[in-house]
N, C-alpha and C positions, 0 to 999 in steps of 0.2 A: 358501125365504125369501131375499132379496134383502139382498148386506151394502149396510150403510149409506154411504154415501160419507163419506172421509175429507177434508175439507181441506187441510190441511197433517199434519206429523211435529212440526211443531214442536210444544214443550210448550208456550212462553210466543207469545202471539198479542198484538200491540202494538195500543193502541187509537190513535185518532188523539188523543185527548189524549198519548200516549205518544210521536207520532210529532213530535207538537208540538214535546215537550221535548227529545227528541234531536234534533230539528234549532235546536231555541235554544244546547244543547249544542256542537252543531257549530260552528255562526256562532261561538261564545267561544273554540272553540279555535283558529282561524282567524285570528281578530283582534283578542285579548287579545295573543299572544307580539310580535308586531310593535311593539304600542303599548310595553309593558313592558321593553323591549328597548331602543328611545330612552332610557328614563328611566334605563339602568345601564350603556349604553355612552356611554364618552364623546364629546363633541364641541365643542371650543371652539376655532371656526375666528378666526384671526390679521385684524387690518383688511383685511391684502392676500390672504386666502387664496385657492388656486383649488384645483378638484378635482387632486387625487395623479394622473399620468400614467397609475399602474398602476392605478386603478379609473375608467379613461374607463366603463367595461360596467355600473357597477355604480348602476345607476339608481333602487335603493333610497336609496342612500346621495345622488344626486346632489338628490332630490326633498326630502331632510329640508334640505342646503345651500339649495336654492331658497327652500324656506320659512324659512329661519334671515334669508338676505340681502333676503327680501321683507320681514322685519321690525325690519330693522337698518340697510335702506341706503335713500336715495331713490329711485334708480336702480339697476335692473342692467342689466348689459351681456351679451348672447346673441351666442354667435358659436361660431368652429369654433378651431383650433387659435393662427390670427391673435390674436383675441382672450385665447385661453389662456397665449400667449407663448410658445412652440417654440425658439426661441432666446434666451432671455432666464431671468434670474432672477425673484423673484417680485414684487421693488422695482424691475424694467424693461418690466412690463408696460405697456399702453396703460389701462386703467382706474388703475393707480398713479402714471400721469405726471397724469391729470386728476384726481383726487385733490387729487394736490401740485400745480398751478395752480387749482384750484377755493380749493382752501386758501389764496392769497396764497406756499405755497412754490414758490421759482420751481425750476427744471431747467436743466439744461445739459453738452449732447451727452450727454445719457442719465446723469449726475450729478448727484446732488440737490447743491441748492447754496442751500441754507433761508434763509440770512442775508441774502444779498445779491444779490436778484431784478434784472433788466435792463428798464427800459420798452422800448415802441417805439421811443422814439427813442434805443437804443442809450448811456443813458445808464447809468452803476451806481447804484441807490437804494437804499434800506434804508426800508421803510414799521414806522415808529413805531409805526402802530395794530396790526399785525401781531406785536412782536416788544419791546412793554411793558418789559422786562425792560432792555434797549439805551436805553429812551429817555434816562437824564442824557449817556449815551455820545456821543449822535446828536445832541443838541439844535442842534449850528452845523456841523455836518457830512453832511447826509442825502444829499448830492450830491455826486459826483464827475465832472470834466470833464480833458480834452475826452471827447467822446460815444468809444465804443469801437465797433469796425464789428462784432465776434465773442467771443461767450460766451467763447473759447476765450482769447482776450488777457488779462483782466481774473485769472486764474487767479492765474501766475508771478507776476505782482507785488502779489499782493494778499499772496503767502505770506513776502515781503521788505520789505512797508509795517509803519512802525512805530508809523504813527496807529491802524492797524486792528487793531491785536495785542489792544486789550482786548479789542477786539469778538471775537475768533475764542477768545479764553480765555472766553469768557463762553458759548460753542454749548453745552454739557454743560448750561447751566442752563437753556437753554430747549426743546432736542432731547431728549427722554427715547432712554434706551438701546433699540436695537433687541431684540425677545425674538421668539422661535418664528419668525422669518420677518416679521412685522409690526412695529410702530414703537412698542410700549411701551405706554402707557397714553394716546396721543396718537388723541384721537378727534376724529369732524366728520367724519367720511369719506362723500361722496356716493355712490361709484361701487363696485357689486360688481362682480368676475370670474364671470361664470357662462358662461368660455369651455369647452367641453370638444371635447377633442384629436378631430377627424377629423369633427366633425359638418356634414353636410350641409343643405343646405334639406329634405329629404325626412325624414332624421333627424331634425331642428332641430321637425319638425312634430309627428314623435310624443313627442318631447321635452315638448314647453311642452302639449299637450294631456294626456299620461298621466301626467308627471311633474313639471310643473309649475304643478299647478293651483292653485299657493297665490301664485301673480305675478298680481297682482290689484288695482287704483288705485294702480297704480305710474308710473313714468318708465322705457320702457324702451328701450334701444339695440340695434336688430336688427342685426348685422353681416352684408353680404353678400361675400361672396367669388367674384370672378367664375370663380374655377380651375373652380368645381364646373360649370360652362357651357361650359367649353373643348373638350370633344366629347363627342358623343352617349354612348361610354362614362362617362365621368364624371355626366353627366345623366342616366344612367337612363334614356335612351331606346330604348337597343340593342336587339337581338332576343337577341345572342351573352351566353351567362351570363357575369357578371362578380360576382366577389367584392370586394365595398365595405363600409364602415366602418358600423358600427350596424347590421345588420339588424334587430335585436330592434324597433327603432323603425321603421319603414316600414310604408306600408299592406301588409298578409300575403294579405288575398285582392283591396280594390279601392280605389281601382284598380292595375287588375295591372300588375305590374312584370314587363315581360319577361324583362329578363335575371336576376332575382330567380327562382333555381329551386329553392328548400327543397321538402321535401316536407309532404305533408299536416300529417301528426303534431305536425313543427316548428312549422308556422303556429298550427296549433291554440294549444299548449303556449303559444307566446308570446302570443297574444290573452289565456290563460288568465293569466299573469302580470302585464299591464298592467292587468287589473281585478280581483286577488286580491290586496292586499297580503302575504298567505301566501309568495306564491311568489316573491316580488319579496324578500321579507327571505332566505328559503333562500339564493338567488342572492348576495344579502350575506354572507351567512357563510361562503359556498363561498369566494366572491372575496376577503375581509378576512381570514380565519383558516386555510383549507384549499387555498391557491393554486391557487384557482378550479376545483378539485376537487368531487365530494361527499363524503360522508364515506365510503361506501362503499370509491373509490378511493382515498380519503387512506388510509383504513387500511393496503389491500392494499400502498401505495407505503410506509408507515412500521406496520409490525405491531406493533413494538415501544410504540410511541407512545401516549400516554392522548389519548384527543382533545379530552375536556375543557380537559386542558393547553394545547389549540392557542388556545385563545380566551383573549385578553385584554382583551374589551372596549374597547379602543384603536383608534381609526380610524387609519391613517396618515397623517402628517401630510408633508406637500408641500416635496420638499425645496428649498432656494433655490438652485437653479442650473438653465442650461438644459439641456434635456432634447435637443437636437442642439446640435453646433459652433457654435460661433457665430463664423460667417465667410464672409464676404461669399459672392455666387453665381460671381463672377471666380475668388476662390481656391479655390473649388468648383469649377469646370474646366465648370460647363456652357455648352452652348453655344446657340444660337438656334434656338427652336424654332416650329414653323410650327402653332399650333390653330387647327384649321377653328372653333368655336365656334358655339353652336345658338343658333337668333333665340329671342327671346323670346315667336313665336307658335306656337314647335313647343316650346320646354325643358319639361319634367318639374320642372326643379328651379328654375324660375323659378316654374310653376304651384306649386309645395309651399311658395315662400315669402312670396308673397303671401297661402296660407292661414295662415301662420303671422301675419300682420300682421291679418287678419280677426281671427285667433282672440283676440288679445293687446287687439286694438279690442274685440270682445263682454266680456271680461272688464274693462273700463274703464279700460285700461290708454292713456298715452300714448307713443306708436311715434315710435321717429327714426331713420330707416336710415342705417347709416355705409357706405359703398362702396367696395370699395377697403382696402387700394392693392395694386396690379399692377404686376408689375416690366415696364416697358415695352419694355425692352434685350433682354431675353431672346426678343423675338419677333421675327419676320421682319418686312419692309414691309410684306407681305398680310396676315398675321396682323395684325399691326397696324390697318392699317385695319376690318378687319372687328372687332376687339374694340373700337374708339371707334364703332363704328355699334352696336354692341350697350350700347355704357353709354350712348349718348346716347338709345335706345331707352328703357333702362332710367328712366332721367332722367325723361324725358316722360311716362312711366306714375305714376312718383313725382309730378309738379307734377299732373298733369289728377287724381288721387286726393290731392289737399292734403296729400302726407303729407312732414313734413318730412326733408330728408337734406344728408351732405355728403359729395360725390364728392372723394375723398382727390389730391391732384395728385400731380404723379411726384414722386418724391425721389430723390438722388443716386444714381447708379447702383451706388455701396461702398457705401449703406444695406439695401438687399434684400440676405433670405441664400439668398432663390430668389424663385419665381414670383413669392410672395403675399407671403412671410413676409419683414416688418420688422426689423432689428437693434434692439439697446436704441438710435441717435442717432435711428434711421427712426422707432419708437414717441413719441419725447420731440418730435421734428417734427411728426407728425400728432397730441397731443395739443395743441399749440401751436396750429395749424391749427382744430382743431374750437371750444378756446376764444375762436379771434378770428375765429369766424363769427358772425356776424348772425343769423343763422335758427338755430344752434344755441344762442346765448344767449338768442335770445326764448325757446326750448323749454325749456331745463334752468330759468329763470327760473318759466314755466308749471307746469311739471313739480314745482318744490320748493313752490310758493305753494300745492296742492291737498294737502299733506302736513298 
């Protein structure tokens, strides 16, 4: 007699209604803790906030800010560290200086200066409609003469005028106190920071595609920085492996990145991250509670420690100072340096940022590239020429695709604190600059009327 054939050992054999339920099961456990996890951590980012330096990586956290500022501001502003402010506190950024000129508050040499804004013609005014509270003050006085040639003049003697003394006892009532890094309870802010520290065009792509897909009928400000084009290593072009900022975010198998040499497992892993919320919140709580640890190792490195203890629900929050010296690229001791720099029919990271402008167009979003600025000094002749043949390059790809921008001009040689990176006077310059463009006023114009 023949034994019977056994199927399986197991005792319980799952029907497919069973297999149903355990995977509805699964999907809840997946993607309930993430959701539930917002509603009991906190997060209540300041007018001027920008991501905290020490979680550039932590892309969970970067994507719920995206969608906070998608629904809070008219505009954000995308960019790499320029934009984030590297030298600067968080009231000298470049989206803070257009803010406070978007606002009617004027600036000067990278200090706010809310009362007494300067026209073009170098004149000192006080606008009435802006500052209600001044007006019996101002009524025969809105005008000061002769014209002044510099922000910097009007300073000393305003602090020794004895006409103006109301007016400056009277700032507390119309400046609320600054809290957490932001301006109080002082709202109307157009411009978010969605600078984060070291991102790339390449990065910048997987960015705004896996984690920021909540920037959507918005105004947004793409910032290009031409450092990332200054040679083939920085582009991404090389063959020779190079260790660069954001791998998590680059394409992991196509297109292949040469010098990009993770192995399989890694690639995987991170694919698996960008489309699981699961795994993308882990990576939060490693980087926010267990210094960037798992828990595994956090234990081994603290035995003693409850690790529940380690979580306080508390994001950290972005302190106001900068994050390098802030001191020119002269008292930095560097000296001139010669990049070969890649055309714009060979770069990598020119082709990644134009996808990044497709992508941001599909999503109905409206693009305005800022360009710039580039410390001019710091390069040789030949260097030089070759880097104005590539922005003007860049230029004519920008007008022949209608997409508006504004190529930043040089600024004083003590305003750069290197290649790229702007000082808080360089920042309050080029916000100056971009408000008294033509083409960027028709846009931000565009841009708020579709809100």
């Amino acid at each position: 007699m023949k034994p019977s054939f056994i199927f399986s050992s197991n005792s319980i054999r799952l029907s497919l209604a069973s297999w149903i339920c355990v995977l509805i099961i699964l999907i809840l456990m997946l993607s309930l803790p993430p959701v539930l996890w917002r509603a009991v951590e906190s997060f209540d980012p300041s007018d001027d906030y920008r991501v905290p330096c020490e979680l550039s990586n932590d892309y969970w956290m970067i994507a719920r800010w995206c969608k906070y500022a998608s629904s809070n501001y008219p505009v954000v502003m995308i960019g790499d560290s320029v934009v984030w402010g590297q030298y600067v506190g968080m009231r000298e950024t470049l989206p803070y200086y257009l803010n406070e000129l978007e606002n009617g508050r004027s600036i000067n040499n990278g200090q706010k200066s809310p009362l007494i804004p300067l026209s073009k013609g170098g004149k000192l005014t006080v606008s009435l409609e802006k500052t209600p509270a001044l007006t019996p003050l101002l009524e025969k006085t809105t005008t000061l003469t002769p014209p002044l040639d510099k922000a910097t003049d009007i300073i000393p003697p305003l602090e020794k005028t004895t006409t103006l003394t109301p007016l400056l006892e009277k700032a507390t009532d119309i400046i609320p106190p600054l809290e957490k890094g932001g301006r109080g309870d002082l709202k109307g802010n157009t411009f978010a920071n969605l600078g984060v520290d070291g991102i790339h065009p390449a990065a910048m792509l997987g960015l705004v595609k896996y984690y920021g897909k909540s920037i959507s009928n918005k105004g947004v400000i793409l910032h290009l920085n031409p450092l990332w084009m200054s040679s083939r290593k920085h582009d991404l072009s090389d063959t020779d492996e190079f260790r660069f900022n954001h791998p998590r975010l680059v394409p992991q198998f196509y297109p292949k990145i040469a010098s990009y040499k993770a192995k399989f497992s890694q690639k995987a892993n991170i694919v698996v991250e960008r489309n699981i919320s699961f795994s993308s919140w882990i990576s939060h709580i490693g980087l926010n509670y267990y210094e960037n640890m798992d828990i595994g190792n956090w234990t081994t490195q603290y035995p003693y420690r409850n690790p529940l203890s380690a979580i306080t629900f508390q994001i950290p929050f972005p302190e106001n100072k900068p994050h390098s010296e802030p001191i020119s690229w002269i008292e930095r001791g560097m000296t001139k340096q010669d990049f070969p720099w890649v055309s714009i029919d060979e770069s990598f990271q020119w082709d990644s940022f134009k996808k990044v402008i497709k992508l941001l167009q599909a999503r109905k979003n409206k693009v305005f590239v800022l360009m710039g600025p580039f410390n001019p000094y710091v390069l040789t002749d030949e260097s030089l020429n070759r880097y104005k043949t590539l922005r003007k390059n860049i230029e004519n790809w920008l007008k022949e695709n209608e997409i508006g921008y504004v190529a930043i001009s040089d600024l004083p040689s003590e305003y750069y604190a290197d290649a790229s990176h702007p000082l808080k006077e360089g920042y309050a310059m080029i916000a100056r600059e971009m408000i008294e463009s033509e083409l960027f006023g028709k846009w931000i114009k565009e841009a708020l009327s579709d809100r």
